[in-house]
C-alpha positions as CSV (number, residue, x, y, z in Angstrom):
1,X,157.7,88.5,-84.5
2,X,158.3,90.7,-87.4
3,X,155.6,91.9,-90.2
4,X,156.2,89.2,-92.4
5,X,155.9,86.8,-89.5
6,X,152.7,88.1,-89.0
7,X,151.4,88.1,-92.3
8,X,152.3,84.0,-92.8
9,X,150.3,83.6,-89.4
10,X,147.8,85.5,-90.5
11,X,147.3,83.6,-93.8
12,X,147.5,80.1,-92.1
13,X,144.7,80.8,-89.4
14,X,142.5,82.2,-92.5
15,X,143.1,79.2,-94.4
16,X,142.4,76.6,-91.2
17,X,139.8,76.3,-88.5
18,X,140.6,78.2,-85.7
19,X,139.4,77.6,-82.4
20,X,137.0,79.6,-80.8
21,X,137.5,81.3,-77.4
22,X,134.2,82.1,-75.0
23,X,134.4,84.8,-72.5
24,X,132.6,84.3,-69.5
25,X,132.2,86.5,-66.4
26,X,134.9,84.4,-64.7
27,X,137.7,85.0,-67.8
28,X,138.2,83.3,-71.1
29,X,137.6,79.9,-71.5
30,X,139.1,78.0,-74.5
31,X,137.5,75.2,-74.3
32,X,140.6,73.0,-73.4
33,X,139.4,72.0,-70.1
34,X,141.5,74.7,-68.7
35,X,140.5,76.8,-66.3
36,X,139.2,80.4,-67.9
37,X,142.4,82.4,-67.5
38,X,141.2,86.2,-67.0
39,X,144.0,88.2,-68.5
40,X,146.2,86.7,-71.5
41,X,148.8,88.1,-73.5
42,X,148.2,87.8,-77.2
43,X,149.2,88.6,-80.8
44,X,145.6,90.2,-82.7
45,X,146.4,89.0,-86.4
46,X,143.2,90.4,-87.9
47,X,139.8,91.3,-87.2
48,X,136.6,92.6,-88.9
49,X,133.4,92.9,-89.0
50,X,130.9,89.8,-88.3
51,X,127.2,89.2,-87.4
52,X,125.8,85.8,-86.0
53,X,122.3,84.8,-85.3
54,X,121.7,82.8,-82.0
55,X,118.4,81.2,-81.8
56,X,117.9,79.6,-78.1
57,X,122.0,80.9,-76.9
58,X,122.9,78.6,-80.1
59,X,124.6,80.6,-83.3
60,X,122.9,79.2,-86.2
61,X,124.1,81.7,-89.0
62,X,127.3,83.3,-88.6
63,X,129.3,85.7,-91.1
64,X,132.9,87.1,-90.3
65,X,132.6,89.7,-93.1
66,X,129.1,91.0,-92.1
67,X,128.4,90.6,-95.7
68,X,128.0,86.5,-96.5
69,X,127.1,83.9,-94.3
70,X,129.6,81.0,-93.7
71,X,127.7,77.9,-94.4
72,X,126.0,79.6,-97.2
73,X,128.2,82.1,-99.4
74,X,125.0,82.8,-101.2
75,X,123.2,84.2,-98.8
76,X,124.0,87.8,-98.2
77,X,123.2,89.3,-94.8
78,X,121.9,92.5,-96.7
79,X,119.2,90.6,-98.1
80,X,118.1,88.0,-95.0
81,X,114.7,88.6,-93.5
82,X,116.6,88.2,-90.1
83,X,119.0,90.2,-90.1
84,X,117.5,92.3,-87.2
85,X,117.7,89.8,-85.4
86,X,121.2,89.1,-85.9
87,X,124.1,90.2,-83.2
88,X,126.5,92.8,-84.3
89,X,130.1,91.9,-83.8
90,X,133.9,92.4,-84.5
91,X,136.0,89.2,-84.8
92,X,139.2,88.0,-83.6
93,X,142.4,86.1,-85.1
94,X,144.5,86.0,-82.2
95,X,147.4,83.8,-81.7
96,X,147.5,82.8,-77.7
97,X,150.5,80.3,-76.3
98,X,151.8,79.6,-80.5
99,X,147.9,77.7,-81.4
100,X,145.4,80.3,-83.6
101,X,142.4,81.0,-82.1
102,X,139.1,83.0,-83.2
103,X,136.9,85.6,-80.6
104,X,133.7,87.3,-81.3
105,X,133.2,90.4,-79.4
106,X,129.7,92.4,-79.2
107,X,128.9,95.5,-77.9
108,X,130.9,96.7,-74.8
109,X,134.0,94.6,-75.4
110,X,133.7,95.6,-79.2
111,X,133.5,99.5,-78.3
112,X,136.6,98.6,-76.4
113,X,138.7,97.3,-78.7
114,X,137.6,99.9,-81.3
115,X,138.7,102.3,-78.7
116,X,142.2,100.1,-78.2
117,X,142.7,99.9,-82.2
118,X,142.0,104.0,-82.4
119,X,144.5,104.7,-79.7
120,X,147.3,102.6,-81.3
121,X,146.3,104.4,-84.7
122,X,146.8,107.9,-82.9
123,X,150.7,106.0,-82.1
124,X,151.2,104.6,-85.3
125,X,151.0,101.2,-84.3
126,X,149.8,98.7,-86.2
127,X,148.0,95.8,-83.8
128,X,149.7,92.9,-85.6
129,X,153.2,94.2,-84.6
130,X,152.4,94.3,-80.7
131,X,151.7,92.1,-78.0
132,X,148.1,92.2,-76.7
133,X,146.4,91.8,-73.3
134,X,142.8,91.4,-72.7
135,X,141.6,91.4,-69.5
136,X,137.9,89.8,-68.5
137,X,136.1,92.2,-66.0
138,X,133.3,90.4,-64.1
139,X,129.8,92.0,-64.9
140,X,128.2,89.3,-63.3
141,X,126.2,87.3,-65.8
142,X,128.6,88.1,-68.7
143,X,132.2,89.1,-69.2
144,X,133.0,92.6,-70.3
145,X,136.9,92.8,-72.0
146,X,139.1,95.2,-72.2
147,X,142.5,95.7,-74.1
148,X,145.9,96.9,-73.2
149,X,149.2,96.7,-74.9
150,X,151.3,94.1,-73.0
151,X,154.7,95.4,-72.9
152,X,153.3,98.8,-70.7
């Protein structure tokens, strides 16, 4: 898939509703009734910044700028009262098997893909030009990922 490609791909998963991928310790699941696969090759179209608030496991504010909340453009996380309690995270447009999909990432599987996204810098690779893995590692009650360019 070339740049342009890549840019058309991007712009249709921005414009329609993505499906969203869950990791669990046992791999990803994508909520197909598939079993959770625990390494998949990918294309990463985009990702930034986002923040959700869970109350009871259950997201009930979510923003995939880190700046507005979805449901709500008004509302600016700066301003929110609870926005301590929210969950610091980097979002995913991935493109799995030719359907879009979306994946929020916290804390160790964030740090990873920073990581991943720094190294490719260092090689002057831009992450919607290559072919992704990411690879679930069991850490018993949650799934930690990691990344890894596919073709190696």
């Amino acid at each position: 898939m070339n740049r342009q490609q890549t840019e058309i791909l991007r712009d249709i998963i921005h414009r329609m509703m993505a499906r969203y991928m869950t990791v669990r310790p046992h791999g990803i699941d994508l909520g197909s009734g598939r079993k959770p696969i625990r390494a998949l090759n990918c294309r990463v179209l985009n990702y930034a910044a986002a923040r959700t608030l869970y109350r009871q496991r259950r997201p009930v504010c979510r923003s995939l700028d880190g700046v507005k909340a979805l449901k709500d453009s008004k509302k600016c996380c700066q301003d929110c009262l609870e926005r301590k309690q929210c969950t610091s995270q980097v979002h995913l447009d991935i493109v799995f098997e030719n359907c879009p999909y979306r994946l929020l990432i916290a804390y160790t599987s964030a740090k990873n893909f920073l990581l991943y996204t720094a190294k490719l810098a260092e090689e002057k690779l831009e992450i919607q030009t290559i072919d992704t893995k990411i690879v679930v590692v069991n850490r018993g009650s949650w799934g930690e990922l990691r990344f890894l360019r596919a073709d190696l």
